[in-house]
C-alpha positions in Angstrom: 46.2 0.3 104.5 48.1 -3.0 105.9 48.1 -4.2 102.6 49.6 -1.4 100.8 52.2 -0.5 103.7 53.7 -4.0 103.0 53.5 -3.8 99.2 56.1 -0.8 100.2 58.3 -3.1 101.7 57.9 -6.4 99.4 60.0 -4.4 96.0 61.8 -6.6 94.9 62.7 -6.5 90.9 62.0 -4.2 88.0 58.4 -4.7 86.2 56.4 -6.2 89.3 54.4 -3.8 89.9 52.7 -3.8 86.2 52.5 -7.6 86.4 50.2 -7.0 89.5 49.1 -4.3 88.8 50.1 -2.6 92.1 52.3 0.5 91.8 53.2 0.2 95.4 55.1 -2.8 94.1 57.5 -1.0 91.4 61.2 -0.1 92.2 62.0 2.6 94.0 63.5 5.4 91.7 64.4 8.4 93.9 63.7 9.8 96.9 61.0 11.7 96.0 58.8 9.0 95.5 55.1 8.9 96.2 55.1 6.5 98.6 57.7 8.1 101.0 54.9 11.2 101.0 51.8 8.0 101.6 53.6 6.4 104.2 54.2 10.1 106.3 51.1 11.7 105.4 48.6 8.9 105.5 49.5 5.4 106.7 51.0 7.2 109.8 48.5 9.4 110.1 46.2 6.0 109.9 48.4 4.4 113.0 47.9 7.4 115.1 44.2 8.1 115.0 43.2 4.4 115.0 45.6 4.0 118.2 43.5 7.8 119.6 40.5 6.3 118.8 40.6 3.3 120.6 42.4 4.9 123.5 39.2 7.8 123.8 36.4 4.8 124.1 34.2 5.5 126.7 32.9 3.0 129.3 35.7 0.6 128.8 38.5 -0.6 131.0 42.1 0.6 129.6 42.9 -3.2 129.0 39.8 -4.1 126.7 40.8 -0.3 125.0 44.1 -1.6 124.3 42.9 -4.6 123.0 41.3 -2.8 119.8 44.2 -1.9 118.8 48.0 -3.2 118.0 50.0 -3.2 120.7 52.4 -0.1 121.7 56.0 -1.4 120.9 54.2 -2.6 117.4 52.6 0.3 116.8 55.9 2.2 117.5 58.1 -0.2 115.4 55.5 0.2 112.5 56.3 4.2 112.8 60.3 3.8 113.1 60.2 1.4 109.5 
């Protein structure tokens, strides 16, 4: 998920996603593209349940529960870009 989310942000020039083979790497066209509709419905989605999950372990003391997951303020800054 990581790896793709940052492919989103790495475009750079015409043709580099074909070289790599990573369409998360081509230009960005319009703003209808794919991605826009991955990062909202899926990699968001990803950051919300993973933080949930971790947060709804039972038996554990809130500070080893945050520790399973990213921080708050990155978490948040992840959602805001």
């Amino acid at each position: 998920m990581f790896d793709r989310f940052f492919d989103c942000l790495n475009v750079s020039r015409k043709g580099q996603g074909a070289r790599s083979r990573k369409p998360e790497l081509e230009v960005y066209q319009n703003a209808d593209d794919w991605r826009f509709k991955w990062l909202k419905d899926e990699f968001l989605v990803f950051l919300n349940d993973w933080e949930a999950e971790c947060l709804a372990m039972p038996n554990m003391l809130i500070t080893e529960k945050k520790k399973m997951c990213l921080s708050r303020e990155t978490l948040e800054g992840y959602r805001i870009t």
